[in-house]
N, CA, C and O of each residue as an XYZ file, in Angstrom:
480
protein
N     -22.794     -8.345    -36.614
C     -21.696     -9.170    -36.153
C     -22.305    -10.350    -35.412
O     -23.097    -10.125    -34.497
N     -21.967    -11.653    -35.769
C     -22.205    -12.928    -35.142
C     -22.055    -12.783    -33.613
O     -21.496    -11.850    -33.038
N     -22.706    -13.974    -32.987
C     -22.234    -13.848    -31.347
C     -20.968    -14.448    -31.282
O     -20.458    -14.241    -30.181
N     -20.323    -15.054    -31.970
C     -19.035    -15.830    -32.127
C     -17.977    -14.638    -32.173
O     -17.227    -14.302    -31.256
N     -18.100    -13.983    -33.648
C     -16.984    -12.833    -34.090
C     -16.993    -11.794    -32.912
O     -15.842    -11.503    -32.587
N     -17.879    -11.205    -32.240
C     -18.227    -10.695    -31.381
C     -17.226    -11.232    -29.783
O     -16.485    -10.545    -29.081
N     -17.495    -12.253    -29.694
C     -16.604    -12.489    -28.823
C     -15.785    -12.778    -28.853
O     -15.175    -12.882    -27.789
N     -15.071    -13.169    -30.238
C     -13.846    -13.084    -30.481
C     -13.071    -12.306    -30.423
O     -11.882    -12.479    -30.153
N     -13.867    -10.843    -30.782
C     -13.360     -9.533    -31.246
C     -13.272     -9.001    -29.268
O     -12.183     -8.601    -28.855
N     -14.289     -9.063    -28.439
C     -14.106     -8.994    -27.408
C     -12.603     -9.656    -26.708
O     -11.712     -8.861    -26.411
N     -12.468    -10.698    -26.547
C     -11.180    -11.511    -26.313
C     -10.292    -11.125    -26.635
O      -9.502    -11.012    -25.697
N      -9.782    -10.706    -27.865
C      -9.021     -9.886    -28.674
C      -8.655     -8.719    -27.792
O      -7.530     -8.517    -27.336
N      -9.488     -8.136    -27.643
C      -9.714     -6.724    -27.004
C      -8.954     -6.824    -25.695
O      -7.977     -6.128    -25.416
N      -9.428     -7.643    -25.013
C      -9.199     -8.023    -23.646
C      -7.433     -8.187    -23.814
O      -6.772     -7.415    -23.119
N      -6.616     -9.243    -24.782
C      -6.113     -9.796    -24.567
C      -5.403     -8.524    -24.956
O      -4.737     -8.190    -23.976
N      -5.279     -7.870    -25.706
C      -4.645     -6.566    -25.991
C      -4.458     -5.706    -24.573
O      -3.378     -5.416    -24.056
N      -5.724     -5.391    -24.102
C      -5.215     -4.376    -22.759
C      -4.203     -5.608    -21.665
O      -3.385     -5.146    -20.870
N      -4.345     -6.620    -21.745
C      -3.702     -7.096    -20.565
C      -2.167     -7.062    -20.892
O      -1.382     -7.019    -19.945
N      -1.553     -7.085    -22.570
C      -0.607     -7.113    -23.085
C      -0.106     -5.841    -22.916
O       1.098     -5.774    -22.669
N      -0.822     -4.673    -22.999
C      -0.532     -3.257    -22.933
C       0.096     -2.599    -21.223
O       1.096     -2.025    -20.790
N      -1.625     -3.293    -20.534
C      -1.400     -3.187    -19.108
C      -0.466     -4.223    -18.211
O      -0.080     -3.985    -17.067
N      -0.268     -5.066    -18.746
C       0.536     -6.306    -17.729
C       1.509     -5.828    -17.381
O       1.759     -5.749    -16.178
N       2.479     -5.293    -18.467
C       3.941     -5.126    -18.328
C       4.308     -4.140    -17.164
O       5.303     -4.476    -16.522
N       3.713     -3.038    -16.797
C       3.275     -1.869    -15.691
C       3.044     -2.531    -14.808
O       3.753     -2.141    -13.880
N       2.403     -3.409    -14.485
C       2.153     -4.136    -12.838
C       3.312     -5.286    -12.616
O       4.081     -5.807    -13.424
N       3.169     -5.437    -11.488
C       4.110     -6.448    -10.954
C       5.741     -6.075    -11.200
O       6.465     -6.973    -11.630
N       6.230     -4.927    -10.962
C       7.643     -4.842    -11.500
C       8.671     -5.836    -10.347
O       8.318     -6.369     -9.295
N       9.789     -5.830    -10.894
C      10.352     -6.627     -9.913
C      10.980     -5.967     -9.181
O      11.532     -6.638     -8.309
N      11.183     -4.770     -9.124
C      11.633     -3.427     -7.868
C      10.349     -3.358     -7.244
O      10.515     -3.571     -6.043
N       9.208     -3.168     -7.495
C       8.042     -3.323     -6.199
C       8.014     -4.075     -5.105
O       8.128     -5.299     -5.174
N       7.862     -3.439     -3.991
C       7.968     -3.814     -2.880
C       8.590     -3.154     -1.531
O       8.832     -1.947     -1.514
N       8.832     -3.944     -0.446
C       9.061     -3.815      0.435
C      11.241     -4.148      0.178
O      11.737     -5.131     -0.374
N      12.047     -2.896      0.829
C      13.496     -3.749      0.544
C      14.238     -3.044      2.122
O      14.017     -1.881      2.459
N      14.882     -3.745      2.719
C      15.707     -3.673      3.710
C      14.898     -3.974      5.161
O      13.703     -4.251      5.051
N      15.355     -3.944      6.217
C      15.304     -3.742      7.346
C      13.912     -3.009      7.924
O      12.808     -3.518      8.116
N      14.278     -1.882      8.092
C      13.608     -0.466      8.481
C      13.516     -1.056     10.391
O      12.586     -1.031     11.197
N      14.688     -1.446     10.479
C      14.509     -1.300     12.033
C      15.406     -0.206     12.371
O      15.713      0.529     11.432
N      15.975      0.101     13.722
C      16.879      1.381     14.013
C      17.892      1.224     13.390
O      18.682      0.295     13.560
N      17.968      1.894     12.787
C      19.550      2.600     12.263
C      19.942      1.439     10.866
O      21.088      1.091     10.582
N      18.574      0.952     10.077
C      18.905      0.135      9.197
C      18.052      0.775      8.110
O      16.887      1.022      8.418
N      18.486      1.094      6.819
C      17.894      1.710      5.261
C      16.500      0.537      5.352
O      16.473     -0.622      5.765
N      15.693      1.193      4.922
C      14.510      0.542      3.776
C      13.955      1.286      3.136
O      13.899      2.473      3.456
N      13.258      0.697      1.805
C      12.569      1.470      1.025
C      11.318      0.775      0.603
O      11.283     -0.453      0.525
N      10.363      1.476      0.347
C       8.865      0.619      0.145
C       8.801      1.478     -1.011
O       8.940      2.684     -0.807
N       8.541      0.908     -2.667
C       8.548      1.121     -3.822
C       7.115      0.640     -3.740
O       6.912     -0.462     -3.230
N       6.302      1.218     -4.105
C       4.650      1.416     -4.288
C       4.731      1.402     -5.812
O       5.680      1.927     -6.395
N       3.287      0.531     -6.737
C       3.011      0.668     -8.015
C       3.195      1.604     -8.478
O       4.035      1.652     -9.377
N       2.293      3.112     -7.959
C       1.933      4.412     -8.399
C       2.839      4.750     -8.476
O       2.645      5.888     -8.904
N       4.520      4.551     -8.315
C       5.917      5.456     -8.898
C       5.865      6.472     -7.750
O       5.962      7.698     -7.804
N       5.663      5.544     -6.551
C       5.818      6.903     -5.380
C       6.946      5.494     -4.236
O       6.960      4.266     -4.141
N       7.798      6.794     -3.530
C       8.617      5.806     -2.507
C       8.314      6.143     -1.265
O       7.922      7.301     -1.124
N       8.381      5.446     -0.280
C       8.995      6.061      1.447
C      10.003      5.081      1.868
O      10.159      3.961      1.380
N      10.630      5.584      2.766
C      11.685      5.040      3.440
C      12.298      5.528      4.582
O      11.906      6.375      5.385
N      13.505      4.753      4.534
C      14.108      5.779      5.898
C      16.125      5.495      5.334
O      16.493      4.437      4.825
N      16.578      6.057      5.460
C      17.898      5.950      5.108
C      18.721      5.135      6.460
O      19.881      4.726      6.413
N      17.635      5.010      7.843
C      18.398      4.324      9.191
C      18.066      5.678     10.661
O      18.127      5.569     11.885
N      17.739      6.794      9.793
C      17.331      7.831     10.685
C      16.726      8.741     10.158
O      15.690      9.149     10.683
N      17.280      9.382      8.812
C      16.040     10.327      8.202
C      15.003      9.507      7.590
O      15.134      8.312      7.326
N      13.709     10.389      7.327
C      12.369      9.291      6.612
C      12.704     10.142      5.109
O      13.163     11.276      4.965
N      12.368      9.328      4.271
C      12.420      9.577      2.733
C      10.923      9.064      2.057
O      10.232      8.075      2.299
N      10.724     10.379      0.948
C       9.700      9.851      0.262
C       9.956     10.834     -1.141
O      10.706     11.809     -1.101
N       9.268     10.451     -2.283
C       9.589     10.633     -3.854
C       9.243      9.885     -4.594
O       8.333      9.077     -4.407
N       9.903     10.007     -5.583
C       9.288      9.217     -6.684
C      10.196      8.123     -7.147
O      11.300      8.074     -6.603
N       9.837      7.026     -8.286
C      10.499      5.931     -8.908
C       9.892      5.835     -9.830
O       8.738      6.111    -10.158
N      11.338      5.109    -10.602
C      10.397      4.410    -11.981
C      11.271      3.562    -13.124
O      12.386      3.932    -13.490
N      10.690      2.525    -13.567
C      11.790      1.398    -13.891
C      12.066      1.277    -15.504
O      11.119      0.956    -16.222
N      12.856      1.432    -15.857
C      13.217      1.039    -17.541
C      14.140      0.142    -17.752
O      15.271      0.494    -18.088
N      13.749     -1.393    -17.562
C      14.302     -2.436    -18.518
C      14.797     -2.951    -17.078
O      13.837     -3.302    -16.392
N      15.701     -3.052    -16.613
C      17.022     -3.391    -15.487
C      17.187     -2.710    -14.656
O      17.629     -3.179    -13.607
N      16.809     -0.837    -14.796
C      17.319      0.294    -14.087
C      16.279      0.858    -13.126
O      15.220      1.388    -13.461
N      16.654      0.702    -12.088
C      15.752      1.816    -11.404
C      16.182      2.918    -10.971
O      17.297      3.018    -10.459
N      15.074      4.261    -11.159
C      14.947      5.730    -11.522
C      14.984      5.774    -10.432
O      14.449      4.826     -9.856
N      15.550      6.749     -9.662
C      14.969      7.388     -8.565
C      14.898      8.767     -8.714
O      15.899      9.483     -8.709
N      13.388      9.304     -8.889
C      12.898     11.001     -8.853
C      13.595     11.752     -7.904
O      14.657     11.413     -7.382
N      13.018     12.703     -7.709
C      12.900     13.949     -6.419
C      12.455     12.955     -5.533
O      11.635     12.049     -5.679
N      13.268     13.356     -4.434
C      13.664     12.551     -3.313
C      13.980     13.435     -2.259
O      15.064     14.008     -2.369
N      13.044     13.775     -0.898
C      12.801     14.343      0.137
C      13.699     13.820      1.350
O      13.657     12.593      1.264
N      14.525     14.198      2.483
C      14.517     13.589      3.582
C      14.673     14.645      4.063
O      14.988     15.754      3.632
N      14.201     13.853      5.892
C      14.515     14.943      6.754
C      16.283     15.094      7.163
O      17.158     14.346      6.727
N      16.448     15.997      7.890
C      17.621     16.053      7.645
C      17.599     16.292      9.440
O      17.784     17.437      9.853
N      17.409     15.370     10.248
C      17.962     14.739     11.875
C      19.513     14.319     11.289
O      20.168     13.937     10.320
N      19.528     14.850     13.176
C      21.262     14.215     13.684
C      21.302     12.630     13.473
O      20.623     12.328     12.491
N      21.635     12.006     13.825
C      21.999     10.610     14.238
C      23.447     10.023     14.053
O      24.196      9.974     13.078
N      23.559      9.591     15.370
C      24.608      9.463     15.656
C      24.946      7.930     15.434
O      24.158      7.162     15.984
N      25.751      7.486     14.882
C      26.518      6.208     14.681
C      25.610      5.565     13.240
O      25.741      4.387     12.910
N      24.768      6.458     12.534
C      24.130      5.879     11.356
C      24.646      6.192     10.213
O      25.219      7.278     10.126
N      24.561      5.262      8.988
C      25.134      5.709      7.751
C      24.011      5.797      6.747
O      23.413      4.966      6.065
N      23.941      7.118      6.905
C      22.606      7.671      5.792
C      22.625      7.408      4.525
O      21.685      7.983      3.975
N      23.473      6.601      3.560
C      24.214      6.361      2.946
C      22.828      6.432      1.440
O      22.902      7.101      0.410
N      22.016      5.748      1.759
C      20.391      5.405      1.188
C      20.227      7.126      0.667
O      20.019      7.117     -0.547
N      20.259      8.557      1.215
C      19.673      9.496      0.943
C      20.501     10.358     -0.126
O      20.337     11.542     -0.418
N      21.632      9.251     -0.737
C      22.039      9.796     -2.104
C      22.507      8.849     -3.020
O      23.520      8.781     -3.717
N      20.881      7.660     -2.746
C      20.251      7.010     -4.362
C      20.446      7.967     -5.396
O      20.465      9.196     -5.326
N      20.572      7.292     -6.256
C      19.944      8.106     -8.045
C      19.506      6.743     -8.721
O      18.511      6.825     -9.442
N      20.164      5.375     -8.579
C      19.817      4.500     -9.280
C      19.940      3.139     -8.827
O      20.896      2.849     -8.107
N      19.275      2.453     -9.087
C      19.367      0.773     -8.876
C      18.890     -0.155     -9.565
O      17.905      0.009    -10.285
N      19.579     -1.376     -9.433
C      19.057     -2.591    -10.096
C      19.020     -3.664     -8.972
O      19.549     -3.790     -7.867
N      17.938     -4.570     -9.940
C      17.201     -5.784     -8.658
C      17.578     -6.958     -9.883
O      17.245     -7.138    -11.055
N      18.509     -7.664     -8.842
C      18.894     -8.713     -9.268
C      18.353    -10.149     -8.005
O      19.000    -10.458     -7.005
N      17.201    -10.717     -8.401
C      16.536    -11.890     -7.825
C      15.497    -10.666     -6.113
O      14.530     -9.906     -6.139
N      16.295    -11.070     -5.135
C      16.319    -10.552     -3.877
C      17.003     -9.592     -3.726
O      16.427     -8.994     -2.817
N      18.450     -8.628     -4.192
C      18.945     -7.795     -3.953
C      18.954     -6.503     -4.825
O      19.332     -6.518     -5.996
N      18.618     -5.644     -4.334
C      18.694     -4.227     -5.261
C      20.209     -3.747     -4.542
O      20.640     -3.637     -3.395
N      20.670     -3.559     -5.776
C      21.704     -2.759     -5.811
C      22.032     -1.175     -6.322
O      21.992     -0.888     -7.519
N      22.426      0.015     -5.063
C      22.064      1.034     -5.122
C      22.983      1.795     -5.563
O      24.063      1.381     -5.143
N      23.086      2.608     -6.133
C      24.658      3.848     -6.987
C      23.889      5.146     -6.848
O      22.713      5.492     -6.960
N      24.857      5.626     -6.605
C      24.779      7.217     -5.971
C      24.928      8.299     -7.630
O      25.223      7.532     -8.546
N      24.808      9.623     -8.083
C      24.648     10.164     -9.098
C      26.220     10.166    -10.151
O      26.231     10.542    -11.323
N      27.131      9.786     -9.583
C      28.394      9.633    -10.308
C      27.940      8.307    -11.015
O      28.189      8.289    -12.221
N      27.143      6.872    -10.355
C      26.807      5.562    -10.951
C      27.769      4.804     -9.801
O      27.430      3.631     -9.959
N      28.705      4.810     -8.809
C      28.699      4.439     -7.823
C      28.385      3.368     -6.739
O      27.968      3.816     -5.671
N      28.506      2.180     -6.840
C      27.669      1.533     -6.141
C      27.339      2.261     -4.736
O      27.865      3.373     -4.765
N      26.697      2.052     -3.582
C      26.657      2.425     -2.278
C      26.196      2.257     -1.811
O      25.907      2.999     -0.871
N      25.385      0.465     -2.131
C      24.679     -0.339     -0.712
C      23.923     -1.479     -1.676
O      23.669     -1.593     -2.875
N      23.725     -2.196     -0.546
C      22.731     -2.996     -0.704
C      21.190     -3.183     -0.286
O      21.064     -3.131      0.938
N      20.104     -3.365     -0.911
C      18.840     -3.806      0.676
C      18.392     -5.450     -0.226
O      18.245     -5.794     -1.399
N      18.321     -5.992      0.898
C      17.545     -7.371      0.448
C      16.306     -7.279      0.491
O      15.997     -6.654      1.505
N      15.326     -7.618     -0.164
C      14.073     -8.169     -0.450
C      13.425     -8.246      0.553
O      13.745     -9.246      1.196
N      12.371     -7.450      1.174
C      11.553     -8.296      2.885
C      10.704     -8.704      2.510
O      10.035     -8.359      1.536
N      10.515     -9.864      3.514
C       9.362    -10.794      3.243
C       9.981    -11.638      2.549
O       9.390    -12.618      2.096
């Protein structure tokens, strides 16, 4: 093989895994979403399809994962504290979509039942 075809065939190669791998990184649910000050929901959506959060008083952590528009939400942990005057409302996700800055959250009926904006 020429040094030319060779690196063509390399490039090729390359340009294939980035086409394969690209689409997996950078989702537009990754990130940091809400508040997370007292008594306010956030959720931190990590690459690896793992979450933490807090619903405003319990801490939450589990899994995610995105197909097309929809976001998955796995097995999903919280603690289960009192708190008084908070709306835990976050600790019965099943699904969401991110439209620009806002994910919009629905409970397992499909439900809407909150919002978090984008941090940062």
């Amino acid at each position: 093989m020429s040094g030319t075809t060779a690196a063509g065939a390399a490039f090729a190669a390359a340009v294939a895994i980035a086409v394969l791998f690209g689409c997996a990184a950078g989702s537009a649910a990754e990130g940091t979403w809400g508040e997370g000050s007292d008594g306010s929901p956030q959720l931190v959506l990590e690459g690896n399809g793992t979450l933490t959060g807090t619903d405003g008083c319990n801490r939450l952590t589990g899994t995610w994962s995105e197909d097309k528009q929809t976001v998955t939400f796995g097995e999903v942990a919280a603690t289960q504290m009192y708190c008084e005057d908070v709306d835990t409302w976050l600790s019965t996700m099943s699904t969401a979509t991110v439209d620009d800055a806002t994910m919009t959250v629905f409970d397992s009926s499909g439900a809407e039942i909150g919002t978090l904006a984008k941090a940062g």
